[in-house]
N, C-alpha and C positions, 0 to 999 in steps of 0.2 A: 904325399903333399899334393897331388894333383886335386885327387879327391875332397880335399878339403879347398882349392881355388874354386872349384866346380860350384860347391855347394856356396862358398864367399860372393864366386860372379859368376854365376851362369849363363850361359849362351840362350838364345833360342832363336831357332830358325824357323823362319816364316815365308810361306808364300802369298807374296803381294802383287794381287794382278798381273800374275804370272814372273816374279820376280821373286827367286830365293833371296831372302834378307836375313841376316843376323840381326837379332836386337842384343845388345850387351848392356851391363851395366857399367857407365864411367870408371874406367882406369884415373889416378891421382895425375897420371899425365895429362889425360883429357880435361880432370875437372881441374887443373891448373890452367891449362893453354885454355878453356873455354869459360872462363871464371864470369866476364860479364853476361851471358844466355842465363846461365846459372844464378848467380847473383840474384839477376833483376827477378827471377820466380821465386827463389826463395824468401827474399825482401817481402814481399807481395804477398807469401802463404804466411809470412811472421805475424806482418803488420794485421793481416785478416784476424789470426786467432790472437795480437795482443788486443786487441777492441773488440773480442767478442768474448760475454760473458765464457767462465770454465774453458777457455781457449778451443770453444766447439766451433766450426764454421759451415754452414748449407753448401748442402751441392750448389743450392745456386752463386752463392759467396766463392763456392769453388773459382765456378765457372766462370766469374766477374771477375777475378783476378787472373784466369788463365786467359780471358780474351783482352782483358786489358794487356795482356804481355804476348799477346800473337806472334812478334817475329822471334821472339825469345824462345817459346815455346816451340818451335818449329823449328830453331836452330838445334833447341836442346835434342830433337827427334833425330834430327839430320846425323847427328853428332852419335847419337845410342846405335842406331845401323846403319852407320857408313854410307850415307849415301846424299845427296846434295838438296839443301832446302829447296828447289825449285821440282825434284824428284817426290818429296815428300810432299810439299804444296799440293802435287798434280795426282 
């Protein structure tokens, strides 16, 4: 059974400016307890491919709804490796 969580969520460990980080993929407890971060990006990636022909969207359309949701996005990061949006800010 391990083997197969591994492959479902896997870990990765990262050094970040000299700081071991795990990035994870959200646990159902996470993506419950963090549901508005979430939310407001997913909203935002719907809404882009429902108004765009074959629900294709540009990187830059990406990017246009990733900056429009800056604190969310950076919640969402805080949240994947543990560590505090003013950490991941900096």
């Amino acid at each position: 059974m391990a083997d197969e969580l591994n492959i479902l969520l896997p870990d990765r460990t990262l050094n970040v400016n000299g700081v071991q980080v795990t990035v994870h993929e959200y646990t159902l407890a996470e993506q419950l307890q963090h549901r508005q971060p979430l939310r407001d990006i997913s909203s935002g990636l719907c809404d882009a491919m429902n108004s765009a022909p074959n629900a294709e969207i540009s990187v830059e359309e990406l990017f246009d709804v990733l900056g429009e949701r800056w604190p969310s996005v950076m919640q969402a990061v805080a949240i994947s490796c543990g560590q505090t949006v003013e950490w991941v800010s900096g």
